[in-house]
PDB file of the backbone (N, CA, C, O) and the ligand in Angstrom, with CONECT records:
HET     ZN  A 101       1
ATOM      1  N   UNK A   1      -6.537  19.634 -10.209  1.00  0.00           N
ATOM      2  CA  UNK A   1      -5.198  19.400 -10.764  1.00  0.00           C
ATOM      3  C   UNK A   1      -4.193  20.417 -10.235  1.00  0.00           C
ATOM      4  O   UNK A   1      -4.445  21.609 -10.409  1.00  0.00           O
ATOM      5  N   UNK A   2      -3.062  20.047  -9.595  1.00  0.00           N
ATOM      6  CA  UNK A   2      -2.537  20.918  -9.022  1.00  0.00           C
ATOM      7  C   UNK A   2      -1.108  20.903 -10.414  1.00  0.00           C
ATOM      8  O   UNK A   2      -0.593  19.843 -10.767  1.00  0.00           O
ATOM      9  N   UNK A   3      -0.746  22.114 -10.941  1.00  0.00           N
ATOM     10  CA  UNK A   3       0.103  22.685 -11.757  1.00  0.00           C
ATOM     11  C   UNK A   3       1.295  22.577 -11.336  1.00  0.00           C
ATOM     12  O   UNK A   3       1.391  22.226 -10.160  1.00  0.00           O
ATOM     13  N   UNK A   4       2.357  22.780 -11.966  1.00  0.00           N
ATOM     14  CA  UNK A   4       4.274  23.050 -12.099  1.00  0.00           C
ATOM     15  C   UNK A   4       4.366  24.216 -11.180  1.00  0.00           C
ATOM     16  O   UNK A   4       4.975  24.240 -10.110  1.00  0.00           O
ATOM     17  N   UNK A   5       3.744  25.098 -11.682  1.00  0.00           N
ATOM     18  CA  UNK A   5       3.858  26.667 -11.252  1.00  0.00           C
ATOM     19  C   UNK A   5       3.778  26.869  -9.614  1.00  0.00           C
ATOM     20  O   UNK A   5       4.654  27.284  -8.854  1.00  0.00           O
ATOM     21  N   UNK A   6       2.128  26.339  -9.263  1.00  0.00           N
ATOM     22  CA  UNK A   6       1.788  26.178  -7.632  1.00  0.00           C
ATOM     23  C   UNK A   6       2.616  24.869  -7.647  1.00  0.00           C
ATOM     24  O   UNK A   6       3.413  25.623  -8.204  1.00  0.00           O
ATOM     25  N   UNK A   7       3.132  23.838  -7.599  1.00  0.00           N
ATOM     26  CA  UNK A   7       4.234  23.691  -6.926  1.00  0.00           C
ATOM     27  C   UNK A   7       5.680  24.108  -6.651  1.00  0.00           C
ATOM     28  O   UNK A   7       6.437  23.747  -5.750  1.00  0.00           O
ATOM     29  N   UNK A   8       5.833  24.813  -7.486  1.00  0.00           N
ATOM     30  CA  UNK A   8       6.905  25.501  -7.350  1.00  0.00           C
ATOM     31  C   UNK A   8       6.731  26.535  -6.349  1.00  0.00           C
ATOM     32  O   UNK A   8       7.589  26.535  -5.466  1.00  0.00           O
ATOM     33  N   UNK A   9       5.691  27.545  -6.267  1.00  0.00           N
ATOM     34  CA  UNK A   9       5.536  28.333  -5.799  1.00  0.00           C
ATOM     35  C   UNK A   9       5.473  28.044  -3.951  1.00  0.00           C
ATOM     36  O   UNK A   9       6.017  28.581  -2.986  1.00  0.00           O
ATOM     37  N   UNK A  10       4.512  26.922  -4.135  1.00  0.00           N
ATOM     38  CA  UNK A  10       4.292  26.353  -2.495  1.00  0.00           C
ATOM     39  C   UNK A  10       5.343  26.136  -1.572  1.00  0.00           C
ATOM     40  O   UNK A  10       5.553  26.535  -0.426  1.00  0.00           O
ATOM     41  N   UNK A  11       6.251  25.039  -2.753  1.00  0.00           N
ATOM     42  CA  UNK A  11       7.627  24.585  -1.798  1.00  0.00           C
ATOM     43  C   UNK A  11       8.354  25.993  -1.465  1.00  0.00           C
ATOM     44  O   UNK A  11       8.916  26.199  -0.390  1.00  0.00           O
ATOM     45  N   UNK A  12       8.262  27.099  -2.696  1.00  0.00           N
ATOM     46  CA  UNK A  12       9.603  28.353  -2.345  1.00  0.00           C
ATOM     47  C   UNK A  12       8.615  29.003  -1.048  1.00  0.00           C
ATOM     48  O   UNK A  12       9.368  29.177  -0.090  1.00  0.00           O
ATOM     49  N   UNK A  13       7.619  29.294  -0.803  1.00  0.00           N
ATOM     50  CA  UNK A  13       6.657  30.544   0.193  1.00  0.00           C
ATOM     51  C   UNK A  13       6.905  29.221   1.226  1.00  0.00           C
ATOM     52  O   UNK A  13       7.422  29.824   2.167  1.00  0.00           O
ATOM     53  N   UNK A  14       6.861  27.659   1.690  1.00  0.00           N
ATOM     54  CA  UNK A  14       7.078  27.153   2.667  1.00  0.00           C
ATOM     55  C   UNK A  14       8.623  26.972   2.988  1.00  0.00           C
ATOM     56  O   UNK A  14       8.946  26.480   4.070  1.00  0.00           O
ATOM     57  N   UNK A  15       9.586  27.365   2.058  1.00  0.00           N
ATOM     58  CA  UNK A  15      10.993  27.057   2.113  1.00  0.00           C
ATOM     59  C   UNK A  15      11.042  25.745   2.428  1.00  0.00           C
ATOM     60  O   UNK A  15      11.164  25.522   3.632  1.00  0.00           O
ATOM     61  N   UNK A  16      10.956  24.370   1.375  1.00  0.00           N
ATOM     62  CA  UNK A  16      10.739  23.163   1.976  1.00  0.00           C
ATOM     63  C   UNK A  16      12.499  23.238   1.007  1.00  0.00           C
ATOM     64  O   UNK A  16      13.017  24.175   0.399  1.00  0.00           O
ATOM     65  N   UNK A  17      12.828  22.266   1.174  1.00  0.00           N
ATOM     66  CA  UNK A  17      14.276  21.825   0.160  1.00  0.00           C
ATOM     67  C   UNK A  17      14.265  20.107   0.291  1.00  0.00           C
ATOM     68  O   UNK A  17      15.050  19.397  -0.339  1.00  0.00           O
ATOM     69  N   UNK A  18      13.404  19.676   1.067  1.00  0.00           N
ATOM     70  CA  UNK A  18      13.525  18.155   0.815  1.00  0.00           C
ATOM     71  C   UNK A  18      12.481  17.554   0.765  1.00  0.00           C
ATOM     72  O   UNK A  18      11.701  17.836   1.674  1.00  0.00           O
ATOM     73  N   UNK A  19      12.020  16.538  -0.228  1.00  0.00           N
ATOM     74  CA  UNK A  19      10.391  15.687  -0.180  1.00  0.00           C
ATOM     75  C   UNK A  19      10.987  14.851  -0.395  1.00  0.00           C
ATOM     76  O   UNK A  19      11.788  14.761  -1.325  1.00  0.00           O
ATOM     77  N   UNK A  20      10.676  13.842   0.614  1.00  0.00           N
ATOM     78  CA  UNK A  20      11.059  12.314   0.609  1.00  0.00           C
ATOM     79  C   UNK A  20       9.754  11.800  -0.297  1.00  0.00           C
ATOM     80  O   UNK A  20       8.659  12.364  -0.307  1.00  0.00           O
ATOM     81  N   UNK A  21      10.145  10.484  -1.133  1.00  0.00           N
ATOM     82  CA  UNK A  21       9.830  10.077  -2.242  1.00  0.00           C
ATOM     83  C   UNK A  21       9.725   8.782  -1.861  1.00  0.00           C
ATOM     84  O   UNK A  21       8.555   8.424  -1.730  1.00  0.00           O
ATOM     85  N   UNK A  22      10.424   8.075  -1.669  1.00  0.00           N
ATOM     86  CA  UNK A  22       9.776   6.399  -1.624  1.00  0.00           C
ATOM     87  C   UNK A  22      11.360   5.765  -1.092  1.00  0.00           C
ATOM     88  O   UNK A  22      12.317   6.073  -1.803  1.00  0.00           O
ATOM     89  N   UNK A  23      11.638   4.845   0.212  1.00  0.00           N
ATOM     90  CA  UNK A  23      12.627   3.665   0.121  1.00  0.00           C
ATOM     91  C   UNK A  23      13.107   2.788  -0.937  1.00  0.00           C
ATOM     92  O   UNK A  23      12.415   1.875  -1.390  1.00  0.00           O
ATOM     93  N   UNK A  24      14.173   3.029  -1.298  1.00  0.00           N
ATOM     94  CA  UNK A  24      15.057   1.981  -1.602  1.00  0.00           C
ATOM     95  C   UNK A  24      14.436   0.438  -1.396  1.00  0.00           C
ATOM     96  O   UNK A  24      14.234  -0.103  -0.309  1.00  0.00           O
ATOM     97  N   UNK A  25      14.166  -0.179  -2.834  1.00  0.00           N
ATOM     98  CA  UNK A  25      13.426  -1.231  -2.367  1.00  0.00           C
ATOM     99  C   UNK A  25      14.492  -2.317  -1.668  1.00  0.00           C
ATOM    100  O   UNK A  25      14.028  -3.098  -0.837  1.00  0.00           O
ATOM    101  N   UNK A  26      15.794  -2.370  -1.968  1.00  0.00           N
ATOM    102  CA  UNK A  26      16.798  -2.926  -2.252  1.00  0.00           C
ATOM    103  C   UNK A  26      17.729  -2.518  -0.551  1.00  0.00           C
ATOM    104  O   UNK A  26      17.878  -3.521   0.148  1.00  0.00           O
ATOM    105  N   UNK A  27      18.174  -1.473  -0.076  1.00  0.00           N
ATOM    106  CA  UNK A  27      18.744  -0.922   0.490  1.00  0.00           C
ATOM    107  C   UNK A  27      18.352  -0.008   1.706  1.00  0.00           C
ATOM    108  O   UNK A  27      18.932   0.387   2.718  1.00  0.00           O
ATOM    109  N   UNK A  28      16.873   0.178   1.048  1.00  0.00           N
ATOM    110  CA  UNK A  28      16.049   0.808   1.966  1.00  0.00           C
ATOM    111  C   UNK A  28      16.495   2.377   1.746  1.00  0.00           C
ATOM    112  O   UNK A  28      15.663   3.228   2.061  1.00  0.00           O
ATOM    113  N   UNK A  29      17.571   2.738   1.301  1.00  0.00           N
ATOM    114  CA  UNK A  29      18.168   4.441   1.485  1.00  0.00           C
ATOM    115  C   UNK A  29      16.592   5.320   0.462  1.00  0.00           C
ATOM    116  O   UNK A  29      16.193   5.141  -0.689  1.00  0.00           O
ATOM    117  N   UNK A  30      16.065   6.312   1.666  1.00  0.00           N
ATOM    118  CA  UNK A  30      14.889   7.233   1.183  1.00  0.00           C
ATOM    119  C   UNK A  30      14.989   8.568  -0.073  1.00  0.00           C
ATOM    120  O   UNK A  30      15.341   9.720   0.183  1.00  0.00           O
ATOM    121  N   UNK A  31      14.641   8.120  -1.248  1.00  0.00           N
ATOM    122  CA  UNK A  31      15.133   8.661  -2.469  1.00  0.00           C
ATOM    123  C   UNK A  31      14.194   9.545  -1.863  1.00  0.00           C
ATOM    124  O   UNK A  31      13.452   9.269  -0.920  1.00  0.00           O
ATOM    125  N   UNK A  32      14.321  11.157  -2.768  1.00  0.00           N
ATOM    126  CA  UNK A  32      13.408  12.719  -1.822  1.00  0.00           C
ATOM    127  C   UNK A  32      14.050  13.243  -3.495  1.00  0.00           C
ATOM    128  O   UNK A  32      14.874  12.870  -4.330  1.00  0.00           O
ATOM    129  N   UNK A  33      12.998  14.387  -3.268  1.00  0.00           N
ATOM    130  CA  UNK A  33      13.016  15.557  -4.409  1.00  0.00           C
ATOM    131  C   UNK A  33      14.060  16.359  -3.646  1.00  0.00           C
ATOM    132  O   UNK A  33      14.401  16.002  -2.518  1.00  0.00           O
ATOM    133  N   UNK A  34      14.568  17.418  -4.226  1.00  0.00           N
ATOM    134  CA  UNK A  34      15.515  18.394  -3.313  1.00  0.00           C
ATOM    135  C   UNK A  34      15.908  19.359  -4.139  1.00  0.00           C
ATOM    136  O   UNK A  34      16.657  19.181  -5.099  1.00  0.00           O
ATOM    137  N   UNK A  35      15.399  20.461  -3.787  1.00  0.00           N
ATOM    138  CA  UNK A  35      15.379  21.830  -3.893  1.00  0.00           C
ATOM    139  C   UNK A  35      16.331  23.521  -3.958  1.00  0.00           C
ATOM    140  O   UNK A  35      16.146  24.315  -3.036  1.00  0.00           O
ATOM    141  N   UNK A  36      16.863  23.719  -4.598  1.00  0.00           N
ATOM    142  CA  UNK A  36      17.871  24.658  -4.398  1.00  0.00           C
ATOM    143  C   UNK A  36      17.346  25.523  -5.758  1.00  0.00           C
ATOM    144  O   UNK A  36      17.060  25.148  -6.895  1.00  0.00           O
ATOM    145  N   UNK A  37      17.353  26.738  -5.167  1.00  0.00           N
ATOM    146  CA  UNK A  37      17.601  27.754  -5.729  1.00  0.00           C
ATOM    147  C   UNK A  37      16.711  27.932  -7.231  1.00  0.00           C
ATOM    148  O   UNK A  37      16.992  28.294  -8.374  1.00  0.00           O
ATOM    149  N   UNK A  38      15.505  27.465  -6.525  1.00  0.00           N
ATOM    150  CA  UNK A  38      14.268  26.824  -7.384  1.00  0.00           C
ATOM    151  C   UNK A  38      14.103  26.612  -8.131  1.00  0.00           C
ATOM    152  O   UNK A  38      13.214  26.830  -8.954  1.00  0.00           O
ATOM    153  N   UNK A  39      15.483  25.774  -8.035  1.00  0.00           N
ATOM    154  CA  UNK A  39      15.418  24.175  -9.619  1.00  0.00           C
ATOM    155  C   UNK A  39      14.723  23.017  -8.405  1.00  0.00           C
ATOM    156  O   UNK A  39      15.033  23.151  -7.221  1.00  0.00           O
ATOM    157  N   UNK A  40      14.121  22.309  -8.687  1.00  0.00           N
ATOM    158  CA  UNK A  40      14.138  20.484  -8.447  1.00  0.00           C
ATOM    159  C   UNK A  40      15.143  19.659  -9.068  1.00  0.00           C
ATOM    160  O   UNK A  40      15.615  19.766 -10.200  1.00  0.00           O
ATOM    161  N   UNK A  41      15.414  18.783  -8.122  1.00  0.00           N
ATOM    162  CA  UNK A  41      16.250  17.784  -8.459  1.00  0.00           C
ATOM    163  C   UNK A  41      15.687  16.580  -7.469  1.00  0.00           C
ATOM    164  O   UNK A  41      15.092  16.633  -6.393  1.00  0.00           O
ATOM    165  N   UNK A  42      16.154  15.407  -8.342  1.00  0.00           N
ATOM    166  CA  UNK A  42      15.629  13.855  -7.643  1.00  0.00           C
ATOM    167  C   UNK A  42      17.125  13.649  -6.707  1.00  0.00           C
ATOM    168  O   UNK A  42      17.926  14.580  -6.784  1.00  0.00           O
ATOM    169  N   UNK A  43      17.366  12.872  -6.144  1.00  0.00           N
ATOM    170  CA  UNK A  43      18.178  12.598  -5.289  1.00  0.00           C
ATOM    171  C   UNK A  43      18.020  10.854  -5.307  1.00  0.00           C
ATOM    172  O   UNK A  43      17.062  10.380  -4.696  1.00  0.00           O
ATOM    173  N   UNK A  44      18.787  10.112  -5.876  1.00  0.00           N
ATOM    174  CA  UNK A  44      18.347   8.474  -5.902  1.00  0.00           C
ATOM    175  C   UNK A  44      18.825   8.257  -4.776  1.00  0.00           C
ATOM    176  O   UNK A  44      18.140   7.500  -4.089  1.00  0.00           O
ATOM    177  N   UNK A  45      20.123   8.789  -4.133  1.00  0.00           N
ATOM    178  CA  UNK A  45      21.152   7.900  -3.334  1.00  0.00           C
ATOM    179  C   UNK A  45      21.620   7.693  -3.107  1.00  0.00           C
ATOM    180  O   UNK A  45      22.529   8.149  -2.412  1.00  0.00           O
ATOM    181  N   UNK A  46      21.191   6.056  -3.851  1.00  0.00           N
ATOM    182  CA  UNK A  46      21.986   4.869  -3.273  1.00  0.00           C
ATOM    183  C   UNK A  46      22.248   4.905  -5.186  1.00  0.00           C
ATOM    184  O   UNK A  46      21.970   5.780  -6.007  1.00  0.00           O
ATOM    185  N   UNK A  47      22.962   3.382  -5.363  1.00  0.00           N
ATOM    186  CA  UNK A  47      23.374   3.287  -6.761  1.00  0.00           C
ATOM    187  C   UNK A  47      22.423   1.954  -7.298  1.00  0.00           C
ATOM    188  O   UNK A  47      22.878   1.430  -8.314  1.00  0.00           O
ATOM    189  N   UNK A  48      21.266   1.387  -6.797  1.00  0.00           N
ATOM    190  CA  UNK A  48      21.134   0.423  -6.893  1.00  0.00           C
ATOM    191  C   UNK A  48      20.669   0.597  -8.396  1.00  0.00           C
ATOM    192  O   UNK A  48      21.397   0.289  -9.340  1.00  0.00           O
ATOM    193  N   UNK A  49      19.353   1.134  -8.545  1.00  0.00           N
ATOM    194  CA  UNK A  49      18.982   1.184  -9.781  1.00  0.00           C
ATOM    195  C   UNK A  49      19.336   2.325 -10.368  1.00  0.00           C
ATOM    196  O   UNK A  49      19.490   2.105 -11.569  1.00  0.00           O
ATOM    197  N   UNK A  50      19.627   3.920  -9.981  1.00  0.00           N
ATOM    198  CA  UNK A  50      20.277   4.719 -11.441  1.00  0.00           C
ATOM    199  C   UNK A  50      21.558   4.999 -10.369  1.00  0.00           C
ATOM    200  O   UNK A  50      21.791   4.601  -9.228  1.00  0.00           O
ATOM    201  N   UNK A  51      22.241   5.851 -11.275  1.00  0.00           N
ATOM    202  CA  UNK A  51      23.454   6.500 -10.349  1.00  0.00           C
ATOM    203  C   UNK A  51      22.994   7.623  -9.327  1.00  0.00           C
ATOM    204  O   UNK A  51      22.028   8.377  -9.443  1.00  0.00           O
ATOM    205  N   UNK A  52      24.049   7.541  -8.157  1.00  0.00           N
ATOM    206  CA  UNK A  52      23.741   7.701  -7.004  1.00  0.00           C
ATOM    207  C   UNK A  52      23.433   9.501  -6.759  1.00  0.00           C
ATOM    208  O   UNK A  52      22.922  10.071  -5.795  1.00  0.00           O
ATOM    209  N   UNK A  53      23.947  10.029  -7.982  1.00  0.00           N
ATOM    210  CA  UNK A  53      23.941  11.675  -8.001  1.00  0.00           C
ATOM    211  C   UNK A  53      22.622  12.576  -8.449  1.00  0.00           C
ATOM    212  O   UNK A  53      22.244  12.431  -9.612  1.00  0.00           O
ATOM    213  N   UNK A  54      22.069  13.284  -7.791  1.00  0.00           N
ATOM    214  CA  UNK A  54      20.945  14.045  -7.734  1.00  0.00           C
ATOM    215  C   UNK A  54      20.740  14.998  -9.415  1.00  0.00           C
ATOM    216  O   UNK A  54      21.447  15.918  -9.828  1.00  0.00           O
ATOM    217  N   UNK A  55      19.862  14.534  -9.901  1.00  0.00           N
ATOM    218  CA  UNK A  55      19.340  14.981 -11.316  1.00  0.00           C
ATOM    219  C   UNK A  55      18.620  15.430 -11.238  1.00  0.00           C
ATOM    220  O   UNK A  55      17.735  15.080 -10.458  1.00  0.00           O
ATOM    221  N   UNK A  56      18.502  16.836 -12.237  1.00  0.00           N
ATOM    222  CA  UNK A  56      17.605  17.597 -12.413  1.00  0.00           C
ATOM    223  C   UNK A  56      16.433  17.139 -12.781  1.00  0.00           C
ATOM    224  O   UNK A  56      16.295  16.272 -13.644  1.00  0.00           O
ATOM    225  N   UNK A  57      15.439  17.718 -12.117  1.00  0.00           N
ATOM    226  CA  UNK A  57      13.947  17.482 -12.563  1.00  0.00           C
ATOM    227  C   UNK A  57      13.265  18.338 -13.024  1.00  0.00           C
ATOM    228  O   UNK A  57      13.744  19.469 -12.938  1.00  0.00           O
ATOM    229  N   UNK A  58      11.744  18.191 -13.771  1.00  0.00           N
ATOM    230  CA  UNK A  58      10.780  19.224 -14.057  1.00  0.00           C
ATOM    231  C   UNK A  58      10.414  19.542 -13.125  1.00  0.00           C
ATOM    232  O   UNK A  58      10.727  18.732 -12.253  1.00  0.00           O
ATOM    233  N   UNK A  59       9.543  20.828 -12.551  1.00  0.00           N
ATOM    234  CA  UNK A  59       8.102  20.763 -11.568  1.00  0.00           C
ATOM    235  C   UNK A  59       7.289  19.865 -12.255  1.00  0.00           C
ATOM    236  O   UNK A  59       6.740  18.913 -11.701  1.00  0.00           O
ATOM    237  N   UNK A  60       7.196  20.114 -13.363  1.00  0.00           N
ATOM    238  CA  UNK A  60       6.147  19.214 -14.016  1.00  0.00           C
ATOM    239  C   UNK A  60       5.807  17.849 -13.464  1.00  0.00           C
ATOM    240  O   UNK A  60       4.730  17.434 -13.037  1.00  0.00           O
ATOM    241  N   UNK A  61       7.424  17.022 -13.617  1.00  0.00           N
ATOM    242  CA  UNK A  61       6.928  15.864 -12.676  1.00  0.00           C
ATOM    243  C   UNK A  61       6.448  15.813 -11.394  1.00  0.00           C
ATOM    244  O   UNK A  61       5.670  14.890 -11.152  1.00  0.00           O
ATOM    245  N   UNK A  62       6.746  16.651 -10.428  1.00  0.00           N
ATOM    246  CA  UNK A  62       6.398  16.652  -9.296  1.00  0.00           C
ATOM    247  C   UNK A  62       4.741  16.915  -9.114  1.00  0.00           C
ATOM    248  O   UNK A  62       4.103  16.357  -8.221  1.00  0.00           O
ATOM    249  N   UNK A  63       4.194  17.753  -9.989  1.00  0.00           N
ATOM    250  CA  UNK A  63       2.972  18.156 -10.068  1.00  0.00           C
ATOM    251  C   UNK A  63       2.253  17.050 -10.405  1.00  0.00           C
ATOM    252  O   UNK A  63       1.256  16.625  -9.820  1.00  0.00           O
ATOM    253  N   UNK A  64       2.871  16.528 -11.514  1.00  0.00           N
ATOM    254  CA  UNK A  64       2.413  14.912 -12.064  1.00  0.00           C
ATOM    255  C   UNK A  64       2.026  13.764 -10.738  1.00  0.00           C
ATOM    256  O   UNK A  64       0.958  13.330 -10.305  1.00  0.00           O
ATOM    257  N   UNK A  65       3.162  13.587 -10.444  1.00  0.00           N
ATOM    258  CA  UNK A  65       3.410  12.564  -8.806  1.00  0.00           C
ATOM    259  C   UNK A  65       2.464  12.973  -8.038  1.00  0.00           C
ATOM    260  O   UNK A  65       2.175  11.936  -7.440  1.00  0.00           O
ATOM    261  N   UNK A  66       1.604  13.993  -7.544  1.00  0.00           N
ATOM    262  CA  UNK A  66       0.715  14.520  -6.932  1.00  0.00           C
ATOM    263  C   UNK A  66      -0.801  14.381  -7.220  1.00  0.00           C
ATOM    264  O   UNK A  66      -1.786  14.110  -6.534  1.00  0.00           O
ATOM    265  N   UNK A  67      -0.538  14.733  -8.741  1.00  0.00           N
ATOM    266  CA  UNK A  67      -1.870  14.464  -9.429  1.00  0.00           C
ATOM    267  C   UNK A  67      -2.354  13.055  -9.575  1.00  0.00           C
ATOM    268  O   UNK A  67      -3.492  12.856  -9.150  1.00  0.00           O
ATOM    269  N   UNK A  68      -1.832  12.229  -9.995  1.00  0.00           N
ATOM    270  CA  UNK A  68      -1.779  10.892 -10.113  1.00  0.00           C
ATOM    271  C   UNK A  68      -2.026   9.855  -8.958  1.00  0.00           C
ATOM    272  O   UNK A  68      -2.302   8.657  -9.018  1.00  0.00           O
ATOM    273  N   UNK A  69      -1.825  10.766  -7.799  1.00  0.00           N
ATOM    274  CA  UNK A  69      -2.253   9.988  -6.965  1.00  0.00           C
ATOM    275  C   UNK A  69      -3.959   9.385  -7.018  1.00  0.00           C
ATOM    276  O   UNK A  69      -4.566  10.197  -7.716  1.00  0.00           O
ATOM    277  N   UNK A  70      -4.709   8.528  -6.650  1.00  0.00           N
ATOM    278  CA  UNK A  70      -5.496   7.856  -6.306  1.00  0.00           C
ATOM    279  C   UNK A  70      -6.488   8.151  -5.115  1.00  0.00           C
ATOM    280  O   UNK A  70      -7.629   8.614  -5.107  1.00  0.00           O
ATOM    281  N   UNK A  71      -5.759   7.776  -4.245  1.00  0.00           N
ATOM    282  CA  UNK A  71      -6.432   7.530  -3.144  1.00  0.00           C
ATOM    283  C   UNK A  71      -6.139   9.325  -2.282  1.00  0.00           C
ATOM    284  O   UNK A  71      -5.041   9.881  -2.322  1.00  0.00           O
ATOM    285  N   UNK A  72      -7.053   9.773  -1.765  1.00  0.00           N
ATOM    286  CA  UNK A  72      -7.498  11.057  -1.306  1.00  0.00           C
ATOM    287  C   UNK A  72      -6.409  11.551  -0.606  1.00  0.00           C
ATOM    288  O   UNK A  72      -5.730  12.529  -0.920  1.00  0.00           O
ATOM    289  N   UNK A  73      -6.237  10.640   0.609  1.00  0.00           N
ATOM    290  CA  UNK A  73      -5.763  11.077   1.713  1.00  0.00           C
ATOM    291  C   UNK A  73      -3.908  10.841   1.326  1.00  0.00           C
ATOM    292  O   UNK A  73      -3.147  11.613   1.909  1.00  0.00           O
ATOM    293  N   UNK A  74      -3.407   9.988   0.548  1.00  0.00           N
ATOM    294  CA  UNK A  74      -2.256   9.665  -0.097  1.00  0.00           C
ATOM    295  C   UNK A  74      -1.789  11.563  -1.150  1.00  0.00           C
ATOM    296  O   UNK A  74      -0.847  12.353  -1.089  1.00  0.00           O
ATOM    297  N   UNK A  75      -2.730  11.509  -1.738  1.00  0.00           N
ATOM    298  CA  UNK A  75      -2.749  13.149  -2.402  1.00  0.00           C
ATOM    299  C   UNK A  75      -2.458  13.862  -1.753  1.00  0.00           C
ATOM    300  O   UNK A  75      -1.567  14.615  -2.144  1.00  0.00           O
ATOM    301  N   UNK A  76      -3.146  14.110  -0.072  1.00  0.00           N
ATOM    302  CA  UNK A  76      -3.802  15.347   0.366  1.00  0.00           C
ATOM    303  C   UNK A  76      -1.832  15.294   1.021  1.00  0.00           C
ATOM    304  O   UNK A  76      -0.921  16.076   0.753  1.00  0.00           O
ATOM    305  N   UNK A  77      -1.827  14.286   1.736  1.00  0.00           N
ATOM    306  CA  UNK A  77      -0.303  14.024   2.795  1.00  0.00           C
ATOM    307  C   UNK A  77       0.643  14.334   0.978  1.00  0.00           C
ATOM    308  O   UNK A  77       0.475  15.553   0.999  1.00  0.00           O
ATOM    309  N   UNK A  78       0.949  14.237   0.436  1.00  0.00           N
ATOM    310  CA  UNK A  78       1.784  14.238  -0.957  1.00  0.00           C
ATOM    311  C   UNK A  78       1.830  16.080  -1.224  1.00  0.00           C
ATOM    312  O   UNK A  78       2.809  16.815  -1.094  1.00  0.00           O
ATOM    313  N   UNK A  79       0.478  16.436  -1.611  1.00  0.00           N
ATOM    314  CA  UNK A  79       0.437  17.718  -1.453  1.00  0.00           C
ATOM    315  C   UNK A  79       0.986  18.576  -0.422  1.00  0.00           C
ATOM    316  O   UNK A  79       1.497  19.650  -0.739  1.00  0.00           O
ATOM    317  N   UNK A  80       0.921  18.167   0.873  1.00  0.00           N
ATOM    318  CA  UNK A  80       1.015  18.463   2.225  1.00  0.00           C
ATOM    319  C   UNK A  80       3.025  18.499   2.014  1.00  0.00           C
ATOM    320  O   UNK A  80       3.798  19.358   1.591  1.00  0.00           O
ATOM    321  N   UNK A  81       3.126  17.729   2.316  1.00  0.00           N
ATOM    322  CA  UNK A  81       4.730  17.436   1.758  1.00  0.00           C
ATOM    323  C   UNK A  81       5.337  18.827   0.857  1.00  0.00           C
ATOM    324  O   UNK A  81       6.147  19.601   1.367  1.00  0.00           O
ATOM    325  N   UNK A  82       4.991  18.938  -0.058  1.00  0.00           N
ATOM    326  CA  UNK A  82       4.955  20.294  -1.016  1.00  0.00           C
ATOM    327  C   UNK A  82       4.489  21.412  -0.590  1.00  0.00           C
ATOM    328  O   UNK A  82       4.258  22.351  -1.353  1.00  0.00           O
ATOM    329  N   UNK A  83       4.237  21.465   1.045  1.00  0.00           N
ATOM    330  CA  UNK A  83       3.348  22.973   1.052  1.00  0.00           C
ATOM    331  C   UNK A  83       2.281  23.425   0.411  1.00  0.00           C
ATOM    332  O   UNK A  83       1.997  24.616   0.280  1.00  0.00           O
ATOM    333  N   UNK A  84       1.344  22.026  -0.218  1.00  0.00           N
ATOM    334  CA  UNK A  84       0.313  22.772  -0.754  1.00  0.00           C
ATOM    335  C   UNK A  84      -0.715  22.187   0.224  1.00  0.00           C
ATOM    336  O   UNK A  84      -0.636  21.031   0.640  1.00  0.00           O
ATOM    337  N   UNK A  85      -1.745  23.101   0.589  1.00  0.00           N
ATOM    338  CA  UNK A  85      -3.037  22.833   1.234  1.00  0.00           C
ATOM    339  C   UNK A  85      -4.001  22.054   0.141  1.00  0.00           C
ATOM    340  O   UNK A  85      -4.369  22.654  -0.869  1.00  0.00           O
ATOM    341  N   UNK A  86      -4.280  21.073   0.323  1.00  0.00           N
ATOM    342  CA  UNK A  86      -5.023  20.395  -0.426  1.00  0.00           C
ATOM    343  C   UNK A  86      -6.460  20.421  -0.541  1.00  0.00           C
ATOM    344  O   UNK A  86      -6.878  19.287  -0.305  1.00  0.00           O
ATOM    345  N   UNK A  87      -7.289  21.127  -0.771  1.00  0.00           N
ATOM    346  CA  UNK A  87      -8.567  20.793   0.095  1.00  0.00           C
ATOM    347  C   UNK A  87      -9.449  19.592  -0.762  1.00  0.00           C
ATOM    348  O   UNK A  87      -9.417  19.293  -1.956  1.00  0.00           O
ATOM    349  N   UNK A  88     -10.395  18.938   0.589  1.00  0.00           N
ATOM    350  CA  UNK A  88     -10.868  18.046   0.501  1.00  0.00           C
ATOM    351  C   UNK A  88     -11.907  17.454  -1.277  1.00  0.00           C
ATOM    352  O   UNK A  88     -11.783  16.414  -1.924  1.00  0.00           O
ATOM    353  N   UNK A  89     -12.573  18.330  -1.448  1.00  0.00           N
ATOM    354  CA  UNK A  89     -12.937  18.094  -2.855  1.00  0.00           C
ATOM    355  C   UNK A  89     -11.366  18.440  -3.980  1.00  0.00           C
ATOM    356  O   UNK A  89     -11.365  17.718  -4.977  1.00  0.00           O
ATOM    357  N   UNK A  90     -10.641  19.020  -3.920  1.00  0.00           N
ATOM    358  CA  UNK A  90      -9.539  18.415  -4.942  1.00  0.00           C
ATOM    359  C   UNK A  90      -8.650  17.759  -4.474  1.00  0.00           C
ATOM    360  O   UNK A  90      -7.505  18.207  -4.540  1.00  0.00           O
ATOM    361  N   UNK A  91      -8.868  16.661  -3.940  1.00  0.00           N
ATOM    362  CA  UNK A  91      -8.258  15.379  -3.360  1.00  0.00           C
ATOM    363  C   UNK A  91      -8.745  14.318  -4.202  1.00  0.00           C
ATOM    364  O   UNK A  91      -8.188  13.649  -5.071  1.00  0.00           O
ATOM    365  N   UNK A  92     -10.342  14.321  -3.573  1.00  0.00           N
ATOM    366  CA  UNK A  92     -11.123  13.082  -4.485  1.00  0.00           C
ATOM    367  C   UNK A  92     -10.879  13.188  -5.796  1.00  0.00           C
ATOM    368  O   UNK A  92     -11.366  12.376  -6.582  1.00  0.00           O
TER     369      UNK A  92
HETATM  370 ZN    ZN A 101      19.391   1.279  -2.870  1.00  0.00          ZN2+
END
């Protein structure tokens, strides 16, 4: 289970500020987490489904979105994204 804390920590020691998140099913525009001054915030966009302005987030969720993944290699690239090294038994 990867925690709030080590993600927070990973993205600030890799200096990441953007994790792309999933296309716009509608528009296609690539909704991403985004990073400043080590708050999280979501970034929708576009306006299709919420408004288009970047909202604060937990780590929590982000840690969540990671954990929840399923399938190994979907985790390990998700983790990877975040600066965290994933290793192979806490994937599965
Ligand atoms: Zn859209």
């Amino acid at each position: 289970m990867i925690t709030a804390e080590q993600v927070k920590a990973a993205v600030e020691a890799a200096g990441i500020t953007r994790i792309e998140h999933h296309d716009c099913g509608m528009c296609g525009y690539m909704t991403a987490y985004l990073v400043e001054d080590g708050k999280l915030y979501f970034d929708p966009g576009c306006d299709c489904r919420w408004a288009g302005a970047p909202e604060p987030r937990d780590w929590r969720d982000a840690a969540d979105w990671i954990n929840m993944q399923s399938q190994p290699d979907i985790k390990a690239r998700l983790a990877k994204a975040f600066g965290i090294d994933l290793p192979p038994a806490d994937a599965a």
